[in-house]
C-alpha positions in Angstrom: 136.4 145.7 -85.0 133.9 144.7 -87.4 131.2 142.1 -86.9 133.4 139.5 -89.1 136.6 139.9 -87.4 135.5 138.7 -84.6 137.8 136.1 -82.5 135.1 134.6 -80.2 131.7 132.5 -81.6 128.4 134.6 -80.6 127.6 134.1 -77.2 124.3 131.7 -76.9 121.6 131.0 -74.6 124.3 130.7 -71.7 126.9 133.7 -72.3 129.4 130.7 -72.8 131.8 131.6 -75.7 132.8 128.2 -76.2 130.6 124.5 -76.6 132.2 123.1 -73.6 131.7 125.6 -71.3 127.8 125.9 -73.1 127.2 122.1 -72.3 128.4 122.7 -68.5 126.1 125.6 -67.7 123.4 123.9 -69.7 123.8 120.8 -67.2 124.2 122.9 -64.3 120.7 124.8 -65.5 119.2 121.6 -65.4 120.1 120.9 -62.0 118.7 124.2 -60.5 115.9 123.8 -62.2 115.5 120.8 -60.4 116.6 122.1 -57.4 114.3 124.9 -57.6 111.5 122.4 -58.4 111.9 120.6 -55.1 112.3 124.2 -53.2 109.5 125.6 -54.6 107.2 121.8 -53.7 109.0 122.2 -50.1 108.0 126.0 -49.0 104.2 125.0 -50.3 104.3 122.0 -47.8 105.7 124.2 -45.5 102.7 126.5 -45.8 100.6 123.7 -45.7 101.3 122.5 -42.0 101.9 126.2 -40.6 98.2 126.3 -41.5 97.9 123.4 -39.7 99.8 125.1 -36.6 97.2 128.3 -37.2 94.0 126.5 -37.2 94.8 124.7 -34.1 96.6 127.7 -31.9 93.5 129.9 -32.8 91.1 127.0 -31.8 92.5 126.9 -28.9 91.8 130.5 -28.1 95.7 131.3 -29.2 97.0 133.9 -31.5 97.7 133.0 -35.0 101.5 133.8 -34.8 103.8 132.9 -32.1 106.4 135.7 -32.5 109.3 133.7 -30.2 108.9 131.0 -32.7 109.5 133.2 -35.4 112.5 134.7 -33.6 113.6 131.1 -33.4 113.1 130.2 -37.2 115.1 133.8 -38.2 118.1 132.5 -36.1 118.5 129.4 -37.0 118.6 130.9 -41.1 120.7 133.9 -40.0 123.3 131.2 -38.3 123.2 129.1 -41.1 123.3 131.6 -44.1 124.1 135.0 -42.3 122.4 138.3 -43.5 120.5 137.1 -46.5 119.3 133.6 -44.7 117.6 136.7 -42.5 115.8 137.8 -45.3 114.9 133.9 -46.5 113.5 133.2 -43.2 111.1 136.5 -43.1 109.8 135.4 -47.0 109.0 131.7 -45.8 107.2 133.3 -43.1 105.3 136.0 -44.7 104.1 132.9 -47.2 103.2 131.0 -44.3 101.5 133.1 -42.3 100.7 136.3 -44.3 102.1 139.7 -43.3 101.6 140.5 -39.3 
């Protein structure tokens, strides 16, 4: 097959072969985007107030990480998104806390 015997249009942007399936992804884009936006705002104010939690454990003589807590936090993603929420929950930490 030549390049002008082609049945399909060139795939865009999206990989979609036709414009309505183009215009669907393209909305869909958006909204991760979005979503990603607001994930990426939540995980820094996440870090935010386990620096608050650091300060005040090691003022009061404490250790900067409380391991059962972390135990706790990788449960309750491994319940909720199996394996990979496992893997989620280590990533938040590690930004939160730094590597231990």
């Amino acid at each position: 097959m030549t390049v002008t015997d082609r049945t399909f249009p060139i795939p865009d942007r999206t990989g979609a072969r036709t414009d309505e399936a183009a215009t669907v992804i393209d909305g869909a884009r958006e909204r991760i985007d979005a979503l990603d936006d607001r994930i990426i705002g939540l995980v820094q104010e996440r870090m935010a107030v386990s620096a608050v939690i650091q300060d005040a454990r090691i003022a009061s003589g404490g250790r900067r990480v409380n391991l059962s807590r972390e135990n706790e936090i990788l449960g309750r993603f491994r319940d909720a998104l199996g394996t990979p929420g496992t893997t989620l929950a280590m990533t938040l930490l590690e930004l939160s806390r730094g590597r231990i």
